[in-house]
C-alpha positions in Angstrom: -35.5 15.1 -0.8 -33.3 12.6 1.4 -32.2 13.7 5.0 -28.2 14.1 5.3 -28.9 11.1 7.8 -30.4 9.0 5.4 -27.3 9.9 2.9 -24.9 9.4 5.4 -26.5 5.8 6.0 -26.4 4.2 2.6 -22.9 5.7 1.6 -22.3 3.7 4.2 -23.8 0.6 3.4 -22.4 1.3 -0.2 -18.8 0.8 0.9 -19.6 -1.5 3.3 -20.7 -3.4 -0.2 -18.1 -2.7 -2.0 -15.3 -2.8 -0.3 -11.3 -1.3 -1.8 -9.2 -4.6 -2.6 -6.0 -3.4 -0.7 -2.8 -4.8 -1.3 0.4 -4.4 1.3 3.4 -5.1 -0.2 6.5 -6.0 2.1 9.5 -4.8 -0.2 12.4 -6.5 2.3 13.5 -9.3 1.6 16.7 -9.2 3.3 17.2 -12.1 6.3 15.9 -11.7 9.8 14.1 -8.8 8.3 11.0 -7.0 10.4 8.9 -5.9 7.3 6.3 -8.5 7.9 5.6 -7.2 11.4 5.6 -3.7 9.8 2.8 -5.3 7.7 1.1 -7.3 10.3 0.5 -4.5 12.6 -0.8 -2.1 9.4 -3.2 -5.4 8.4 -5.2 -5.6 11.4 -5.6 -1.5 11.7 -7.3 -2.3 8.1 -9.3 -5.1 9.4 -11.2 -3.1 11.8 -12.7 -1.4 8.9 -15.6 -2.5 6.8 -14.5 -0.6 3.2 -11.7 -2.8 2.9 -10.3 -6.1 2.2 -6.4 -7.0 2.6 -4.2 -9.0 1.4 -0.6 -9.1 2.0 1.4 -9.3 -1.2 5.6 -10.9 0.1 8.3 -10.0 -2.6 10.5 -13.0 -0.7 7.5 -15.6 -2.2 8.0 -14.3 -6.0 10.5 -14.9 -8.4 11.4 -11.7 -10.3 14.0 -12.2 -12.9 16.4 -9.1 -12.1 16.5 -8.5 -15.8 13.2 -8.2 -16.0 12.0 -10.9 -18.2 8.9 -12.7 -18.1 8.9 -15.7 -15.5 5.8 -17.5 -13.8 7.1 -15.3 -10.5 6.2 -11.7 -12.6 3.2 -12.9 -13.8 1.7 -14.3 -10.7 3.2 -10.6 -9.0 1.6 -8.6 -12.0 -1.9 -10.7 -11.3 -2.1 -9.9 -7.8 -1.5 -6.5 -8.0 -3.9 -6.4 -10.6 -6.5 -7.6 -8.6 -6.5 -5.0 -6.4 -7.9 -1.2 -6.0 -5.2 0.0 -3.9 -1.6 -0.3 -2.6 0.3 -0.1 -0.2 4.2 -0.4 0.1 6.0 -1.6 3.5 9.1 -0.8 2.6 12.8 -0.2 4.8 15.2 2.7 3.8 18.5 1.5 2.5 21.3 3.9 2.4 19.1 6.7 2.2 16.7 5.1 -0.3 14.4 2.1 -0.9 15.7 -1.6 -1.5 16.4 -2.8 -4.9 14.0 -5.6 -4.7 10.7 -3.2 -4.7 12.1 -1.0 -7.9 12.6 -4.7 -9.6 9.2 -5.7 -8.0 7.6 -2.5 -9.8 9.5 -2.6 -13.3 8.3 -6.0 -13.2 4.4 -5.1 -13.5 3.2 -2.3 -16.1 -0.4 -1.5 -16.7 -1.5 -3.4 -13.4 -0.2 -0.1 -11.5 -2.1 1.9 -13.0 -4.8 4.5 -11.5 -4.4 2.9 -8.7 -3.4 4.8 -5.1 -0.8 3.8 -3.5 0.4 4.6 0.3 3.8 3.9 2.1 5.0 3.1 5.4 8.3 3.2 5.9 10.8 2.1 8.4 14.1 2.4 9.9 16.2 4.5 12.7 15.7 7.8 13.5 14.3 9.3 10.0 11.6 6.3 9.8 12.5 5.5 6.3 11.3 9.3 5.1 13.7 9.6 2.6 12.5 6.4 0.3 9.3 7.5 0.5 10.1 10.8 -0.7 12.1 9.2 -3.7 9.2 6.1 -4.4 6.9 9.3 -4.7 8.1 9.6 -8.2 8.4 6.2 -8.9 4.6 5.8 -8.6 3.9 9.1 -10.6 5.7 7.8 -13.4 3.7 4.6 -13.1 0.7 6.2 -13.3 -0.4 5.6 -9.5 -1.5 8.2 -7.3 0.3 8.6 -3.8 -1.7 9.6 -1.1 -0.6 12.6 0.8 -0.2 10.7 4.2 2.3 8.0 4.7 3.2 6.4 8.2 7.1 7.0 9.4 8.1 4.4 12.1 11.4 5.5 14.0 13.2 2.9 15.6 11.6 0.2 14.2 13.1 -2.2 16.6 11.5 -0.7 19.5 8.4 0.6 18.6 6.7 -2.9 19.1 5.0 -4.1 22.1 4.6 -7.4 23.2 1.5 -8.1 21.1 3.4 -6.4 18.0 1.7 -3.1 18.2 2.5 0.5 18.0 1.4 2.5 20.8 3.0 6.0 19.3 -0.3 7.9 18.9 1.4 9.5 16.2 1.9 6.3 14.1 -1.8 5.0 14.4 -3.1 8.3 13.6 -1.2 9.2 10.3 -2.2 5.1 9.7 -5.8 6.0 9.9 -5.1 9.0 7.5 -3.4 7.1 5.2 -6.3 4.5 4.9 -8.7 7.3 4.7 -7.2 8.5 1.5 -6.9 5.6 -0.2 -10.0 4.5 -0.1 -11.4 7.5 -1.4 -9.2 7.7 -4.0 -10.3 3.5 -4.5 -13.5 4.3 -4.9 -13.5 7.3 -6.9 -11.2 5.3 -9.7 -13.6 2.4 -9.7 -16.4 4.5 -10.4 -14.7 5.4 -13.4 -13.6 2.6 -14.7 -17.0 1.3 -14.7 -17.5 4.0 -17.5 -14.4 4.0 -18.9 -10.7 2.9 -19.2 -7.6 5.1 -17.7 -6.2 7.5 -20.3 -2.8 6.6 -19.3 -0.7 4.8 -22.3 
């Protein structure tokens, strides 16, 4: 019989492994935009950790055809996501929702989204970008993705930054850590499963 030590020790090393393929999208691509900084600070919380691996996925460097046909930009978006375990979204609110690039960016892509978690920080003034979360929510259900229960709201976007582009709000960090968390158990419990088997999902 294994001590809960000994457990705890090679779960560890198991994710440590086999780490969750995370993918941050920045959904502005508006000028002068702060998205990427958004991104930047969330990247190095995740590369303190061990079960991941990040990579930031910019809609500003892919071509999507607003009509939705196929172009070499959608199929180098729909590979990249498909490379991944896990999401997550960087996104601004827009007139109380999300911008129009990220619902092109994810009609764009079918079965790469799917049974795959996906997380979202939003953005903005003095709501934090709450309300597009809310409404991507059921975007991602209907794509077949899971949404993690925690998402990161940063109010006042503009000043949250320090100098060094990062968030001292304990707040922020914390619901961050959450977030990551939860996706990677949700990762890891969908690529145990697809080692047996494909998602039901048509």
């Amino acid at each position: 019989m294994l001590l809960s030590g000994t457990r705890t020790r090679r779960h560890y090393s198991d994710l440590v492994a086999n780490p969750v393929e995370l993918a941050v999208v920045v959904a502005s691509v508006r000028p002068e935009r702060i998205g990427p900084a958004v991104a930047d600070w969330l990247m190095r919380m995740v590369a303190e950790r061990s079960d991941f691996t990040v990579t930031k996925i910019d809609l500003l460097d892919y071509r999507l055809s607003s009509d939705l046909s196929p172009s070499a930009g959608s199929a180098a978006f729909a590979a990249s996501i498909g490379s991944s375990d896990a999401v997550v979204v960087v996104t601004p609110e827009y007139n109380h929702g999300y911008p129009g690039s990220l619902k092109n960016a994810f009609d764009s892509v079918k079965y790469e989204w799917r049974g795959k978690p996906i997380g979202f920080v939003s953005y903005g003034g003095l709501s934090g970008g709450m309300r597009a979360t809310e409404q991507l929510r059921q975007v991602a259900a209907e794509l077949h993705m899971v949404s993690v229960r925690d998402s990161v709201a940063v109010h006042r976007v503009r000043r949250a930054f320090d100098e060094a582009g990062n968030i001292s709000d304990g707040a922020v960090v914390d619901s961050a850590a959450r977030m990551l968390d939860q996706l990677q158990w949700w990762a890891t419990a969908a690529k145990n499963l697809q080692a047996t088997r494909s998602y039901p999902g048509q």
